[in-house]
N, C-alpha and C positions, 0 to 999 in steps of 0.2 A: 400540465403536460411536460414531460424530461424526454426530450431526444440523447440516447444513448449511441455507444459506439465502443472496442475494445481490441487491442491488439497486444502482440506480444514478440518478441525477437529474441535469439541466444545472445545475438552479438558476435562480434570478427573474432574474440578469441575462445570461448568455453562450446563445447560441442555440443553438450546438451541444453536445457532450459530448466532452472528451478523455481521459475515465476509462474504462479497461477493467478488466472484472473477469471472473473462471474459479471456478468454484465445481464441480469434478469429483470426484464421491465413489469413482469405478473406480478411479484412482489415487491417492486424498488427497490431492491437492491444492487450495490453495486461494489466491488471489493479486489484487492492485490494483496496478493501473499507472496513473499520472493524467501524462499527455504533456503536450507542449508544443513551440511554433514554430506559424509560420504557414500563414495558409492550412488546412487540412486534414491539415498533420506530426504535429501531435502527436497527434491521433486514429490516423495511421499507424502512429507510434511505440510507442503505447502496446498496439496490437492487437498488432503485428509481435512487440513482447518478450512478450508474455505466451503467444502461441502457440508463440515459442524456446521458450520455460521449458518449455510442455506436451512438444512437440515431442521434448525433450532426456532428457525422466524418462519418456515413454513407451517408448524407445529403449533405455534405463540397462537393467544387471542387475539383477535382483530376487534377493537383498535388497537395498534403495539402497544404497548406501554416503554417509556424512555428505557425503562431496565433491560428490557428485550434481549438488545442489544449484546448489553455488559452480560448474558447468562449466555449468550452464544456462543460470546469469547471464552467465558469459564469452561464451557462445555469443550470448544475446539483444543484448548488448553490440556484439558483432561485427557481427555484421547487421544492425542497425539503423545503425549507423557507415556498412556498407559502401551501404547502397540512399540514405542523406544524400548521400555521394561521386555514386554513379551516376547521382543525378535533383536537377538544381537546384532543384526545385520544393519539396525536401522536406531543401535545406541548413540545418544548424541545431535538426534536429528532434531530441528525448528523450525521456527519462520514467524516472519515479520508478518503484520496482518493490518490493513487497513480497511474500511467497508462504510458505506454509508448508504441507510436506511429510510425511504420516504415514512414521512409519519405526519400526515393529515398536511399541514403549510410548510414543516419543516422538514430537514436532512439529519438522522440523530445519526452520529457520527462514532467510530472507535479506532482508536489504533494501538497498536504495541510494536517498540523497534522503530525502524527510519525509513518506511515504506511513507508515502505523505502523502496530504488532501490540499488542493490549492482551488481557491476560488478566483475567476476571473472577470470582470467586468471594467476595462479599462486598462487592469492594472494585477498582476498576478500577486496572491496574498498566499499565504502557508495559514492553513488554520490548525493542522496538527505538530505536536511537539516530538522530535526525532529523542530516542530512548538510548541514545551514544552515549559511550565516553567522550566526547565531544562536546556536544550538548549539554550534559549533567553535571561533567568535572573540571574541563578543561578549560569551560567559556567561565565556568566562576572559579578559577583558580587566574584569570586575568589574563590568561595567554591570546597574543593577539591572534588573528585571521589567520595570517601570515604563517605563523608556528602552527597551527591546528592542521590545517592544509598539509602538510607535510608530516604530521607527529607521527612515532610508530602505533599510538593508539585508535589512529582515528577511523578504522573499519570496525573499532570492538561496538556490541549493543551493549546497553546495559540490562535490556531486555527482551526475551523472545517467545511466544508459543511456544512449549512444548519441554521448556527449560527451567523453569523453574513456578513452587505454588507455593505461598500465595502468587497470582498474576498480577502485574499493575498497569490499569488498566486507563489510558487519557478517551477522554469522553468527551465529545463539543456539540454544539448544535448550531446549523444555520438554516438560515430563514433566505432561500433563495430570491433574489429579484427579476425583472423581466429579462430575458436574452442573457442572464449571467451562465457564466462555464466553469464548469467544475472538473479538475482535472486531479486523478487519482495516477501514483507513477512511483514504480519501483525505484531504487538508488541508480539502476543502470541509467535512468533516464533524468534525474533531477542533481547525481551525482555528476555528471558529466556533458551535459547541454545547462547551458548558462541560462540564467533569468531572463533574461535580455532575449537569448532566442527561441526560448518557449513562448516568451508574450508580443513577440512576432509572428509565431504561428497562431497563436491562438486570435489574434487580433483581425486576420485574412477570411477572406469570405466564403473560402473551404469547406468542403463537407466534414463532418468529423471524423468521417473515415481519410479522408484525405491529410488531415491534421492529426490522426495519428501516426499514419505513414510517413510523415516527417519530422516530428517529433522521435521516431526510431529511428529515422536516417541521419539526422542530425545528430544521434549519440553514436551512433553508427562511424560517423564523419571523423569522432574525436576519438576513433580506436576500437569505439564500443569493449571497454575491457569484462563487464556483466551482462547480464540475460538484462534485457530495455523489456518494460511494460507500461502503456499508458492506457485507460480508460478514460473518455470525456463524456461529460454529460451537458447537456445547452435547454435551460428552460425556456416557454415560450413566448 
């Protein structure tokens, strides 16, 4: 049994929101897409894939199969590529895409870009790998903390839905335990509220909806300069 929960904020400076999130407990799923491009794309992009994904595993045969997943993403992939093509208006457009899929004891997991999956029981853990220049080039080019933090690179992905095919595609699985939380969160939110005060909220005997709500106030706190999305999930 996964007790779910799911919110979303613009933040103090962007007017609109280009974060979608799915919080569907009929089929355990659970998923953030935070878009990008202008105009009104990446709010496009970011709806478009995340209803692929739902779209693809309501379709799938039951029991999932691990692939499931990964064809969901290829698919949200595709058709976000393919309606860029068809409408100038919406050239250029992506999104990052995280989602994770109950499948019999375990969570099969996907992501693309720097959208992230943490599990918490104790102690907040990243189980997914952010798809940055950051991450891919600049942490094995030696550069410390300190310089990445600040680089002009360190908002580039290296990869996103909607941007390029082949997709490359990070894939994980975990095996939930009693009472553990699962915390899905766009950059607004992991970008800018510190580790430290995420596994203070998550740690408090709050509801999940209550620990969402301060998990956005708290990136909120620091300016909030992106659209903030967290989804929690708490087994029983």
């Amino acid at each position: 049994m996964i007790e779910s929960f799911g919110a979303s904020d613009p933040g103090c400076v962007r007017s609109n929101n280009e974060d979608y999130f799915l919080v569907t407990p009929a089929l355990g799923l659970y998923l953030v897409a935070d878009g990008m491009g202008g105009a009104q794309a990446g709010e496009h992009a970011s709806r478009l894939a995340a209803e692929t994904v739902l779209d693809v595993l309501q379709k799938a045969d039951r029991p999932l199969k691990p692939e499931a997943l990964i064809q969901a993403f290829t698919e949200a992939n595709k058709r976000v590529m393919q309606e860029a093509k068809a409408d100038p208006g919406l050239e250029g457009m992506g999104t990052t895409l995280v989602a994770a899929v109950e499948c019999g004891e375990e969570l099969l997991i996907a992501s693309v870009g720097d959208s992230r999956l943490y599990t918490f029981n104790g102690a907040l853990t990243a189980v997914t790998e952010d798809q940055t220049w950051v991450h891919e080039v600049g942490r094995r080019l030696g550069l410390d903390e300190g310089t990445l933090k600040n680089h002009p690179m360190r908002h580039v992905l290296t990869m996103a839905i909607g941007v390029a095919n082949p997709l490359r595609i990070h894939s994980y699985r975990v095996r939930p335990t009693k009472s553990m939380q699962i915390l899905l969160s766009s950059d607004g939110l992991h970008g800018v509220a510190s580790e430290e005060e995420i596994e203070q909220t998550l740690s408090s005997a709050d509801s999940l909806q209550k620990k969402c709500a301060r998990l956005i106030e708290l990136a909120r706190a620091r300016g909030g300069p992106d659209n903030i999305t967290a989804v929690l999930l708490k087994t029983a």
